[in-house]
N, C-alpha and C positions, 0 to 999 in steps of 0.2 A: 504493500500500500504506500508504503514511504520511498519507493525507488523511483520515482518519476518530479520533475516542475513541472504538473499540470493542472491548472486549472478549470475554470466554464468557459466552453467556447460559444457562441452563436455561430451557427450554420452559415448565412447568407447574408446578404444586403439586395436585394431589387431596384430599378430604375427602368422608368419608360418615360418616352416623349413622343407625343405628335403632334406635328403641324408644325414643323422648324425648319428649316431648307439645313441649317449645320448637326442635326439629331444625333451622329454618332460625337461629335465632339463639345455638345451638353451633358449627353451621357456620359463620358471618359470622366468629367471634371464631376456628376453626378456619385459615379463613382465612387472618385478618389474621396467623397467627403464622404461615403460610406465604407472606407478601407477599413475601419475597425471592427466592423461583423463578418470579414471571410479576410484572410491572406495568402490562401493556397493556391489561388486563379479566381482572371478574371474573363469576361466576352461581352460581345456584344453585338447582335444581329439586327440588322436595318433592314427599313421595306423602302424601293424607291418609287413604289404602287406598281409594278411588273414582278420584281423576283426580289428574294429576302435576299443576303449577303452576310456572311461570320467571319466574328477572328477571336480566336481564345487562346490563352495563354497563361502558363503558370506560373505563378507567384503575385508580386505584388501589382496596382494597376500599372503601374509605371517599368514595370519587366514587361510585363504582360503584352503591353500595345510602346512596340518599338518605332521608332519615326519613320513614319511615309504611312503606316498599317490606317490611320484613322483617313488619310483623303482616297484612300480604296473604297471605304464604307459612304455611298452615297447612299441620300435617303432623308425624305423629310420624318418619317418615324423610324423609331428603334425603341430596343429594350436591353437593360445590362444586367449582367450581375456579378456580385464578389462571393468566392465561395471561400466557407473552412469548412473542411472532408466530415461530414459524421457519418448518415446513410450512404454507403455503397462508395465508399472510402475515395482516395485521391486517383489523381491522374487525368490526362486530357480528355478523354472522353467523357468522364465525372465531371468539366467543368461547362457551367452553363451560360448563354443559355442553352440549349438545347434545342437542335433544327435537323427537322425530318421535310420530306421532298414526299410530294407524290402524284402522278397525272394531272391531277385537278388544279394542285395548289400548294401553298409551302404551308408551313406553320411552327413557330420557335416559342418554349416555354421557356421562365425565369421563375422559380422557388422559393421561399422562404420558408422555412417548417420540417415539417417531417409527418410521412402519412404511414400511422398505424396499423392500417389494412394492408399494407404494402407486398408483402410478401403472399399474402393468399389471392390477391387478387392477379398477382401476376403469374401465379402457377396456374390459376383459369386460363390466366389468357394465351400461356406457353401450350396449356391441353389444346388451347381451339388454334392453332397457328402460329403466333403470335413468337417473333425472333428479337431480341431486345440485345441493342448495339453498347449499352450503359449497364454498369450495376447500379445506377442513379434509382433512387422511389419515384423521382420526375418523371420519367419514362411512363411510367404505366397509365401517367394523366393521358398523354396525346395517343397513344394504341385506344383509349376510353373512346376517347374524342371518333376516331377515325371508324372504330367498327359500329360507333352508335347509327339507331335505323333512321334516326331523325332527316329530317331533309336540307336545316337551313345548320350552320354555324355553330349559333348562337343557342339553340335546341342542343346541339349534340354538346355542348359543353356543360350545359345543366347536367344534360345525363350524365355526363363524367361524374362532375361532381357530386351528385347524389348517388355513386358507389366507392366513392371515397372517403375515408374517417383519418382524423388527426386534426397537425395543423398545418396550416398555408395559407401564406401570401403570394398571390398569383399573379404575372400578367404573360399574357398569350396576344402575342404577335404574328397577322398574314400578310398578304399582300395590301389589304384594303380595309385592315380593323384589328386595333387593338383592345383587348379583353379584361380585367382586373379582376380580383375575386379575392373574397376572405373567406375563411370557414366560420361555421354558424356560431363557432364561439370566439370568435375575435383573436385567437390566440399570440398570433404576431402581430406587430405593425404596421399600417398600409395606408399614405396617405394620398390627397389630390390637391395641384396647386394647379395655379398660370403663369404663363412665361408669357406677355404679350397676348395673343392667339392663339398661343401655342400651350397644349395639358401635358402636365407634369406629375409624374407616380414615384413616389417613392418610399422605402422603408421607414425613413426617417426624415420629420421636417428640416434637420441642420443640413440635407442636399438641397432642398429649394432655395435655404441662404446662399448657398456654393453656385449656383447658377443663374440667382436673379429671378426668380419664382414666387410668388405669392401663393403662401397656404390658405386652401382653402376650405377644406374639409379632409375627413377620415372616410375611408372604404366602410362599411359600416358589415357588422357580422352577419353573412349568408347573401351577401349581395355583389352581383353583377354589375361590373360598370362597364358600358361598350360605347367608344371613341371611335368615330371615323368621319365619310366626310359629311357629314349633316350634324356634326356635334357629338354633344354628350348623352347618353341615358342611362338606365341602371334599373335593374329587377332584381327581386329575390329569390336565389334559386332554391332556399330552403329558408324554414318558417328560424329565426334567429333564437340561439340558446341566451342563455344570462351571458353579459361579456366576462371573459376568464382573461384578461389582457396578460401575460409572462410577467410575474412579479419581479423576478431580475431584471428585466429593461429597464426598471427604477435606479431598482439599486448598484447594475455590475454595467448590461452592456450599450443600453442607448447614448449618444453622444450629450453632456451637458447641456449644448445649446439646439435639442430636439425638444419638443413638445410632445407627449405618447397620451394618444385618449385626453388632450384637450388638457394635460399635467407636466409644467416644463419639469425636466430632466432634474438639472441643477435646483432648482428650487426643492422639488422632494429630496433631495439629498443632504441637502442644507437640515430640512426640519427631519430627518433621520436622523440624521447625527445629533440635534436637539432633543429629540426624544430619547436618544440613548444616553444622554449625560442626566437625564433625569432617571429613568428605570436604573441604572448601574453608576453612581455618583463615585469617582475616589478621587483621592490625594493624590496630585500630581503638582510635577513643574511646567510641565510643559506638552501641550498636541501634538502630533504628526500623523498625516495620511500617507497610506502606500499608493504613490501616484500612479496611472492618474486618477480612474475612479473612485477613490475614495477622498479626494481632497475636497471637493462641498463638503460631505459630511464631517471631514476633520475642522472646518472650518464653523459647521454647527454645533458641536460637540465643544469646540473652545468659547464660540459664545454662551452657551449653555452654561460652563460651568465656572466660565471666570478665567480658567488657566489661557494663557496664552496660547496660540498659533505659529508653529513654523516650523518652516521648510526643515525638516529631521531628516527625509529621504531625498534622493534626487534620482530620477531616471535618464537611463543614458539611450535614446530614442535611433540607435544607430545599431544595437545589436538584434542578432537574428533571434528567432524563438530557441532558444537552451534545453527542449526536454528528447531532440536529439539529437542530444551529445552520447555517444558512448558509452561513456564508461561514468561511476558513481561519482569518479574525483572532477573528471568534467562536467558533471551536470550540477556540483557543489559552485565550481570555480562561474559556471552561468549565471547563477541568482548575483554574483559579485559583480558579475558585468554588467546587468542589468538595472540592479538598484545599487548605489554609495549612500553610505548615511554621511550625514555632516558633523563630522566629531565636534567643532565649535558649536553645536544645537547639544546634541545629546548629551557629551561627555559629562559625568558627574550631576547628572539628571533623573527624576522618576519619570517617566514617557508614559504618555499615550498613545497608544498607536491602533488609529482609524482606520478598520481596512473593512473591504463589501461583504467577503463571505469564507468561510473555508469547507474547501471539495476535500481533497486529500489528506491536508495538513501537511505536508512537506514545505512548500513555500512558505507558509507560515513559520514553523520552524525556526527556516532558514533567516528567515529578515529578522526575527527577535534577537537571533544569534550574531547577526550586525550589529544590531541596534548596542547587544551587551558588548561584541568585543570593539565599540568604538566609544566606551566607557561608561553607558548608561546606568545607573544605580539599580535601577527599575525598569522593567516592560510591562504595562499593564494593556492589553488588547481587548480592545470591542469592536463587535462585528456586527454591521446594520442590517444584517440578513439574518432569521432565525437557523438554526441549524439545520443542513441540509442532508434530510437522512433517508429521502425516495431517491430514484434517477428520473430522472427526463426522458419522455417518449414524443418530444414535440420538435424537436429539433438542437440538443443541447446536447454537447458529449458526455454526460454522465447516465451511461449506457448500463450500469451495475450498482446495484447497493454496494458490492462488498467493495466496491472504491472510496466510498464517501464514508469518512472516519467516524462521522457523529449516526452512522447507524450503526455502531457497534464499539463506542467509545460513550462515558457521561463527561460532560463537560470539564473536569476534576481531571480526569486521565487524558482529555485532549490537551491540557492547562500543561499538566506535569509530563509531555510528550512532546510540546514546544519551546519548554524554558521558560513560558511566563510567569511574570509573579499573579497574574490575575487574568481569567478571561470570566467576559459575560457574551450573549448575544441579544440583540432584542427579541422583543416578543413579536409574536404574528398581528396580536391589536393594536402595540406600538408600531409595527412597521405602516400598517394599513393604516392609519392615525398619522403615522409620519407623513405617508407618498397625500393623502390627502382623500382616503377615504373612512367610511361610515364605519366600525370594524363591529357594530349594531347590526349593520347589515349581509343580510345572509347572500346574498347579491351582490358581494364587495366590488364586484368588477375585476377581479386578478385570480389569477390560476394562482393556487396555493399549493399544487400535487408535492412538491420538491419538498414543500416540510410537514404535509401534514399525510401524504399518500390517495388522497383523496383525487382522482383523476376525474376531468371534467368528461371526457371518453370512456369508452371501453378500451380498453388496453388491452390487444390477442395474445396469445397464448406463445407466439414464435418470436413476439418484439423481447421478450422477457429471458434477460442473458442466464445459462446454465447454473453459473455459482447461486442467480438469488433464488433459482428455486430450489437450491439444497438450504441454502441459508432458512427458507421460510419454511421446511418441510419439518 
């Protein structure tokens, strides 16, 4: 459990544009302001209203789309996305969006989430024909699409979707109409802006800042948005559950300066960390966040309780991800690259140290272990996330209980397994009281499965990693 630095990933980032004459190079910078939800590859397929066009590539956007690749993509629409591997793991053909050809017409999907039914529905489809070029869960949307009996598009896309279960953020891209779609429970992100005349979809509002976009509403759960050239509309293709929006978009992966369900970023993070200086008050000198996510709430956490703010940790924003490194001593010497503490902050200090959540406990560990040998008196750690003791079946790599320490640790032995002199987490009503909701309310509006196991879904029987069902047997 303690051999790896890894943390929570999100899966994806999405972007789509129509009605731009420059569409693939809104997209590229749409992107780039979404680089923090996928960094394994990026693409991006245009319609110039005759035939679609792709270019994808692995790693970051800026490896991904090398000079000269973006004035090849002509096209007043397009759709992009940033991936990080969960379902049906890395490599170029896992990277989306994903574009299939066929007589008729093109059509290119872009993901967010992850569909729970994934695997049974695609053994159907392999019985009836059905040759899948991708280990992607993606794939089996557009096979939906293509064998549905319906007549028009727009039809056969319902149908998809209503043999699908999980989560997703959708946009479906042809010649002559792009698609949007959320699942009945909201579970990702999915917003709609304007760029002039031109509609703008993306994961995250801090893309529409990156391009010049005005936000203007959310995809809303079980509905259909369809763009093309007569405008905008939108139906429901299923009757909407209560919204479960990802309670970590608060706390771990949305960008500070996004909005998610109409709640900026940085502001719930701010009153997190307020509320955690109340439920878990101590004796300190001084704050610090493990940047960057958790620095609002390090910043609410010192208002809260009086102790000062600052910079303790510093990020070095130029190394690669550390958790493949080799061997144990280089993935020890990775956390050092990654994060420096500031001996003039710390040294001869009781800290506080704000960080989002902890999966594994390893990285945690490790930065307490900076924090002491660059003189700290003290490490007292609070985490603005309750304990994370389910996995994620929505799109998040925490694929197994027996990964996440606090389902088979109490918080006392997570404490005395990191070197702190203190850990707390917050509560599930403080958190939902932090981000800014009712926690009265049995409709909070946030998936809570990660700390309380309660799936807003059915969760099948083959998503479910081997170890947790000996664990649970």
């Amino acid at each position: 459990m303690f051999g790896e630095i890894k943390g929570l990933n999100e899966e994806c980032g999405v972007f789509a544009i129509w009605g731009h004459k420059d569409a693939s190079q809104v997209t590229y910078y749409g992107l780039h302001s979404l680089q923090h939800r996928g960094q394994e590859g990026a693409g991006i397929v245009v319609s110039d209203g005759d035939k679609l066009s792709t270019h994808k590539g692995l790693g970051l956007v800026t490896k991904a789309f090398k000079e000269g690749e973006l004035e090849k993509l002509q096209g007043h629409a397009a759709i992009g996305h940033v991936r990080y591997a969960t379902s049906g793991g890395g490599g170029l053909l896992n990277v989306q969006p994903l574009l299939f050809q066929s007589q008729t017409s093109g059509l290119a999907l872009a993901h967010n989430g992850n569909i729970v039914n994934a695997n049974g529905v695609k053994s159907d489809l392999e019985r009836e024909g059905s040759i899948f070029q991708s280990t992607s869960d993606t794939e089996v949307i557009a096979h939906l699409i293509k064998r549905s009996p319906h007549p028009t598009l727009e039809e056969q896309f319902k149908d998809a979707l209503s043999t699908i279960k999980g989560a997703y953020a959708l946009a479906v891209l042809t010649e002559d109409k792009l698609m949007v779609a959320m699942d009945p429970n909201g579970l990702r992100p999915l917003s709609i802006g304007r760029m002039g005349d031109a509609y703008v979809v993306a994961s995250e509002t801090c893309a529409f800042d990156a391009v010049g976009a005005v936000h203007e509403r959310e995809v809303q759960p079980g509905e259909i948005v369809i763009i093309d050239k007569d405008g905008m509309r939108s139906q429901l293709f299923s009757k909407p559950a209560d919204r479960q929006i990802c309670s970590m978009e608060y706390v771990y992966f949305a960008r500070p300066d996004s909005d998610v369900d109409q709640i900026n970023v940085h502001t719930a993070r701010k009153s997190l960390g307020k509320q955690m200086a109340k439920e878990t008050p101590v004796e300190a000198d001084v704050v610090t966040g493990v940047p960057d996510s958790s620095i609002s709430a390090a910043i609410g956490f010192a208002e809260q309780s009086g102790i000062p703010y600052e910079l303790g940790l510093i990020k070095n924003r130029y190394v690669g991800r550390t958790f493949i490194q080799p061997t144990q001593e280089l993935r020890e010497q990775g956390v050092k690259m990654k994060l420096s503490p500031v001996r003039g902050v710390v040294a001869g200090k009781r800290v506080v140290m704000v960080d989002d959540s902890i999966v594994r406990g390893t990285t945690s560990r490790r930065i307490v272990q900076l924090l002491k040998d660059a003189g700290a008196l003290e490490v007292h750690v609070r985490i603005t996330s309750p304990p994370i003791t389910h996995p994620c079946f929505y799109g998040i790599d925490t694929s197994t209980k027996a990964e996440l320490i606090a389902s088979t640790h109490t918080t006392e032995e997570m404490r005395e397994k990191m070197g702190a002199d203190s850990l707390a987490f917050i509560s599930i009503d403080g958190m939902l009281e932090g981000i800014g909701r009712s926690s009265q309310d049995k409709n909070c509006g946030q998936c809570l499965a990660c700390f309380t196991g309660n799936y807003p879904t059915e969760i099948y029987e083959d998503t479910v990693h081997p170890h947790d069902k000996v664990m649970n047997s």
